[in-house]
N, C-alpha and C positions, 0 to 999 in steps of 0.2 A: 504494500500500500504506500501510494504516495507520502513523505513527511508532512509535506502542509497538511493532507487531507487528515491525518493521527493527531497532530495539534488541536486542528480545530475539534472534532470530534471529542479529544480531551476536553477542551472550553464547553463545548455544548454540555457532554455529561458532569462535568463541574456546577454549572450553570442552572442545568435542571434537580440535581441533591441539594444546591441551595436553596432553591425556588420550592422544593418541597419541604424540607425541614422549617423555613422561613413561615409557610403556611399552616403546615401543623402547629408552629410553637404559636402563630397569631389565634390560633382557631382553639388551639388547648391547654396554652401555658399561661402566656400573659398578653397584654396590650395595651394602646394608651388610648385617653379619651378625654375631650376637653369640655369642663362642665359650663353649661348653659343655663342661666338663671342666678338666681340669689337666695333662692329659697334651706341653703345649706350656710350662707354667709353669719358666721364671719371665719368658720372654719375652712368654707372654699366659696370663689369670687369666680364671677366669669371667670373663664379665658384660664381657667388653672389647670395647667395638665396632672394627670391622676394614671401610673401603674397600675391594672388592674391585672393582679395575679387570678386565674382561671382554677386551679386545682381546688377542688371543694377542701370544705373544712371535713376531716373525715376521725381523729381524735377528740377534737375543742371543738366548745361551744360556743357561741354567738353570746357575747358579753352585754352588760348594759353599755351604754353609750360607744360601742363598735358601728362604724361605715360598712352599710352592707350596699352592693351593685346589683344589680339584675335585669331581667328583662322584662317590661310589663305583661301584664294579661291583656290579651287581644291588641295589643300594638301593631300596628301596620306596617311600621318601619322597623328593618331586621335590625339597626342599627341601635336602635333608639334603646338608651336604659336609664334605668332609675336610680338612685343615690340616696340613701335613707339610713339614718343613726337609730339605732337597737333603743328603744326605751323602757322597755319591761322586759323581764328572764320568764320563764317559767312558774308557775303558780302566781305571778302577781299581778293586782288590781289595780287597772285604774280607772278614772271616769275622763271621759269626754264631752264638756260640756259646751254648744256653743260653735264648734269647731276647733275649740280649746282643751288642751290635754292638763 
């Protein structure tokens, strides 16, 4: 086989193990996302970029006051997730009054 043609073919499959690892770790490791809104301020402002580690919690639990990420119910946009701070554990009450916690 030609050398040029061995080269390139090296770059292409280089190229493509990147492209796929690159996709996996976006789709099940981690990634970024830039928060929209105010409604988390003053702990995050527009325009804040935010790691979002993917691997479930599968030891530990979900603390009071932990940032949890997701995706909504019935959202239309694949993209689109939500940002919300833990405020009650398990067995505990509280009232919502108002639209006030």
């Amino acid at each position: 086989m030609n050398k040029k043609v061995e080269i390139v073919l090296d770059w292409l499959q280089v190229i493509i193990i990147s492209l796929t690892i690159a996709i996996v770790i976006e789709n099940f490791v981690f990634s970024f996302a830039t928060v929209k809104g105010e409604s988390m301020f003053p702990t995050l402002s527009t325009k804040d970029r935010l790691l979002i580690i993917k691997i479930p919690y599968i030891c530990e639990r979900f603390n009071r006051g932990d940032l949890v990420i997701f995706n909504p119910p019935n959202s239309l946009e694949r993209d689109e997730m939500f940002i919300k701070r833990v405020v009650a554990e398990e067995n505990d009450h509280f009232l919502i009054e108002d639209g006030v916690l």
